[in-house]
C-alpha positions as CSV (number, residue, x, y, z in Angstrom):
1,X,-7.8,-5.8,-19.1
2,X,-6.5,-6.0,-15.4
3,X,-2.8,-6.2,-14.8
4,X,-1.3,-7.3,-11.7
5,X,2.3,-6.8,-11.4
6,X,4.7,-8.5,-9.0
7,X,6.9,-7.1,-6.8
8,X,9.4,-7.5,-3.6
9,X,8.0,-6.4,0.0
10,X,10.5,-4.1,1.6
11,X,9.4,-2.5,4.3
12,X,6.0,-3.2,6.1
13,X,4.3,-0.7,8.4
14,X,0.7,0.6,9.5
15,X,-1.3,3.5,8.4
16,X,-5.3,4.0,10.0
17,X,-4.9,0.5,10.9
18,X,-4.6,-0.9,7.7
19,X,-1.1,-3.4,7.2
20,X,0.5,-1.3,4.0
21,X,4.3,-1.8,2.3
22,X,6.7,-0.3,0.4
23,X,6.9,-2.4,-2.8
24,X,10.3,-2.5,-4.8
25,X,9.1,-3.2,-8.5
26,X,12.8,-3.6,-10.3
27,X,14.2,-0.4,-8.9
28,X,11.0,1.5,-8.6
29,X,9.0,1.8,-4.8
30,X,5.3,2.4,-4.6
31,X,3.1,2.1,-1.7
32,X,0.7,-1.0,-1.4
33,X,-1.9,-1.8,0.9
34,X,-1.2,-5.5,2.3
35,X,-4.4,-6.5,4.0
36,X,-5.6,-8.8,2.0
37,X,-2.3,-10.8,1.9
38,X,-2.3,-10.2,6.1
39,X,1.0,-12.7,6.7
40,X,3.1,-11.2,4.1
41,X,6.6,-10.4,5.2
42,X,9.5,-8.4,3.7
43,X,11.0,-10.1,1.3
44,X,8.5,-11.7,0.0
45,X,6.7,-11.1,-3.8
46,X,3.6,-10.4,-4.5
47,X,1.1,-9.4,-7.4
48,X,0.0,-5.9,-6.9
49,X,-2.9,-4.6,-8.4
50,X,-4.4,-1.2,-8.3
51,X,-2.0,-0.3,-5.3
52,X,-3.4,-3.4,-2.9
53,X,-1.3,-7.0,-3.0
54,X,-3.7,-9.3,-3.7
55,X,-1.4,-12.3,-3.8
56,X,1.4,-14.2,-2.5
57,X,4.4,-15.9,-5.3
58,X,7.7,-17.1,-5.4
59,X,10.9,-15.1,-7.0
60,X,11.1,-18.0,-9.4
61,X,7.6,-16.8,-10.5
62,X,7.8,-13.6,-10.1
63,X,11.3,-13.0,-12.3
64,X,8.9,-15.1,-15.0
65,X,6.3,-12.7,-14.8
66,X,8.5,-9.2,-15.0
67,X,10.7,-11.4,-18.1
68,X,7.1,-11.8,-19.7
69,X,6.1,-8.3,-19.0
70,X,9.3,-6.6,-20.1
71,X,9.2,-8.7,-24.2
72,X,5.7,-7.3,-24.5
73,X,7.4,-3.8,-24.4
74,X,10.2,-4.8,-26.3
75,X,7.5,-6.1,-28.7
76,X,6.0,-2.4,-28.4
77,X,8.9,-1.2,-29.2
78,X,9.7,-2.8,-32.0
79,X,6.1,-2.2,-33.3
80,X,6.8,1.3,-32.9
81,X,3.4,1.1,-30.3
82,X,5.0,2.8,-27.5
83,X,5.6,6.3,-29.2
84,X,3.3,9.3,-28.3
85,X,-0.1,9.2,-30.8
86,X,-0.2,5.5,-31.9
């Protein structure tokens, strides 16, 4: 299973020549490679996968994504699936 998960651009700089970002996912930063996404600006969401954006979407989109995301942990959760051994 692949996941991609969205995120805001927030800063956008170069590194060896490839266009890379810092990537604010709810309150957490990573590092993403842009270049496939080349036009991307800060601001901006996008689906990050494997630390490289490999596409553009809108907030309203995005927010539905991370509202997906977060009741399939709260389903975990309530499962008891997200403890250490199971």
């Amino acid at each position: 299973m692949c996941l991609g998960v969205p995120g805001k651009i927030v800063e956008i700089y170069e590194v060896a020549g490839l266009k890379m970002g810092k990537v604010d996912f709810g309150g957490v930063t990573r590092e993403a490679c842009l270049a496939y996404i080349p036009d991307a600006q800060i601001g901006e969401y996008t689906v990050i996968h494997v630390g490289f954006a490999i596409s553009r979407l809108s907030e309203a989109e995005a927010q539905e994504s991370l509202a997906a995301l977060q009741e399939i942990v709260n389903i975990e959760e309530e499962l008891g699936l997200n403890q250490e051994g199971t």
